[in-house]
C-alpha positions in Angstrom: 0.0 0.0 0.0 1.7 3.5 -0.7 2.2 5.5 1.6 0.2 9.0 2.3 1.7 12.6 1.7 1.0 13.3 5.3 3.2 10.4 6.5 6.4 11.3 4.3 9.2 13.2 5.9 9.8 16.6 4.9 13.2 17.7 4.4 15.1 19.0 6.9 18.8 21.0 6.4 21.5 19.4 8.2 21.9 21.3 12.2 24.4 24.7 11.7 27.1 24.1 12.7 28.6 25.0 16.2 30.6 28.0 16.6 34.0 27.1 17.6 35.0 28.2 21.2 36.2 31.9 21.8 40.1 32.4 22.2 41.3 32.6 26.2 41.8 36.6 25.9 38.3 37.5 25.1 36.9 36.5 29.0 40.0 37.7 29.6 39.7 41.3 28.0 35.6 41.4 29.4 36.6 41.3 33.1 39.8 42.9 32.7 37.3 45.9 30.8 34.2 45.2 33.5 36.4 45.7 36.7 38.2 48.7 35.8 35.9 50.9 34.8 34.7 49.9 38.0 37.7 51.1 39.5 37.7 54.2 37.8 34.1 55.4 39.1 35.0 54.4 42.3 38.5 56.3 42.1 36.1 59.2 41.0 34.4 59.2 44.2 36.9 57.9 46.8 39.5 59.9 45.5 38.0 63.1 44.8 38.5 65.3 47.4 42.2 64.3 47.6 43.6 64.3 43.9 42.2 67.4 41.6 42.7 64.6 38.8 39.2 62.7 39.7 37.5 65.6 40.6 36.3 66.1 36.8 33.0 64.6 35.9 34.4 62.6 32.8 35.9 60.2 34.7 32.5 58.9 35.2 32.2 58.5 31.2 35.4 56.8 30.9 34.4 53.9 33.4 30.8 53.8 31.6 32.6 53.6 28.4 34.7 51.1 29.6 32.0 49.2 30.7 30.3 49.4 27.7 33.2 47.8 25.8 33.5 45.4 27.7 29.8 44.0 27.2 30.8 44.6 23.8 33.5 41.6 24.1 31.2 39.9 25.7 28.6 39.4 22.4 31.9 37.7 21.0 32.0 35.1 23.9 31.2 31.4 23.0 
């Protein structure tokens, strides 16, 4: 007896393949990135009254920006 349409399999692409894993710097740089702009907001405010240097607001920037990179290494982690 032959066999119904419904009961056939449908083709199905072969699975993508995996991405390989990520190189050992790339955690590497995202922590490295993550923990100091850390440091440098909290330099900012620990330090500020003592060294004119992190008395400026763009210190603030730099650790966000730093930050920001950082989760920006992290898209490439695998």
């Amino acid at each position: 007896m032959p066999v119904s349409k419904s009961k056939r399999r449908r083709y199905q692409p072969p699975p993508r393949p995996k991405h390989p894993p990520s190189p050992v710097w790339v955690p590497v740089l995202f922590f490295s990135l993550l923990a100091l702009g850390v440091v440098v907001i909290l330099a900012r405010y620990i330090l500020s009254g003592s060294v004119s240097f992190f008395d400026k607001d763009y210190m603030i920037w730099i650790g966000l920006v730093l930050i920001a990179i950082a989760f920006g290494v992290a898209t490439q982690w695998h």
